[in-house]
C-alpha positions as CSV (number, residue, x, y, z in Angstrom):
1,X,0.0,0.0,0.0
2,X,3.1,2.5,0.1
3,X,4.9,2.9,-2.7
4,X,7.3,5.9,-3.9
5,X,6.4,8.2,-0.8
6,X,2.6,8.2,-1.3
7,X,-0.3,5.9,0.1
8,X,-2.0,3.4,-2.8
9,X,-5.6,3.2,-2.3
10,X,-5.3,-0.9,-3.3
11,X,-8.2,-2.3,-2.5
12,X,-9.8,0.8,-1.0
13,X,-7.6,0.3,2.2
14,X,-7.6,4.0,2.6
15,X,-11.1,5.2,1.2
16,X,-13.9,3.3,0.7
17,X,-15.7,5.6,-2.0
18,X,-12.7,7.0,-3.8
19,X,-11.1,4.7,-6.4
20,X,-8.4,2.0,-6.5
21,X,-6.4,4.2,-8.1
22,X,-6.1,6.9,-5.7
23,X,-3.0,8.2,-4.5
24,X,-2.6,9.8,-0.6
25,X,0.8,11.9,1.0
26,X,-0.1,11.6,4.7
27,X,1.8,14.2,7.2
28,X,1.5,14.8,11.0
29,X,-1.8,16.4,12.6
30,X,-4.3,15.3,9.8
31,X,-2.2,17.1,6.7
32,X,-3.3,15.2,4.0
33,X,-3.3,15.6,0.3
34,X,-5.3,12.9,-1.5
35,X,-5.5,12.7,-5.7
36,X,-8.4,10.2,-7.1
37,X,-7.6,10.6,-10.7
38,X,-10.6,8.5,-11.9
39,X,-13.1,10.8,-10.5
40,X,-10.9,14.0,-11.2
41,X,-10.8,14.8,-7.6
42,X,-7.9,16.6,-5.1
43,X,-8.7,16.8,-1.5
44,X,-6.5,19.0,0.9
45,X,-6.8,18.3,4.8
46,X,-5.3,20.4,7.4
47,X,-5.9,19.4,11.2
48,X,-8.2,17.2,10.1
49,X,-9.5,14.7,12.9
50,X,-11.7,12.1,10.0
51,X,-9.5,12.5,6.6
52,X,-11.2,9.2,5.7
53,X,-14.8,10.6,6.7
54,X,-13.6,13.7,4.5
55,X,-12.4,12.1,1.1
56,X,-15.5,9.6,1.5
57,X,-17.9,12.5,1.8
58,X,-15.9,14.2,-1.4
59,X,-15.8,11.1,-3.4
60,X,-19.7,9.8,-2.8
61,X,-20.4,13.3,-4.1
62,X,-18.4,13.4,-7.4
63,X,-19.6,10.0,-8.0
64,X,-22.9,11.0,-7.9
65,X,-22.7,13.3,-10.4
């Protein structure tokens, strides 16, 4: 699941709704930068308690587009 200093979504170990293909750079405190390239989606975290809850939330809603 770590590959090349980011987080693979393989197998949606990460995020549920976002795709396999989904990349993540995770830093201290809830920094987070995720890229879903399938669904053409970039979320930016800071301080972020639920990053997960976030990029689910983000992901359900592009998908339901």
């Amino acid at each position: 699941q770590y590959g090349y200093m980011w987080w693979l979504n393989t197998g949606h170990a990460f995020h549920k709704n976002a795709s396999e293909d989904t990349f993540v750079a995770v830093g201290a405190g809830g920094n987070c930068v995720v890229i879903d390239p399938e669904k053409d989606l970039v979320v930016v975290t800071r301080w972020c308690e639920d990053v997960a809850g976030v990029v689910d939330l983000a992901a359900q809603a592009v998908g339901s587009n």
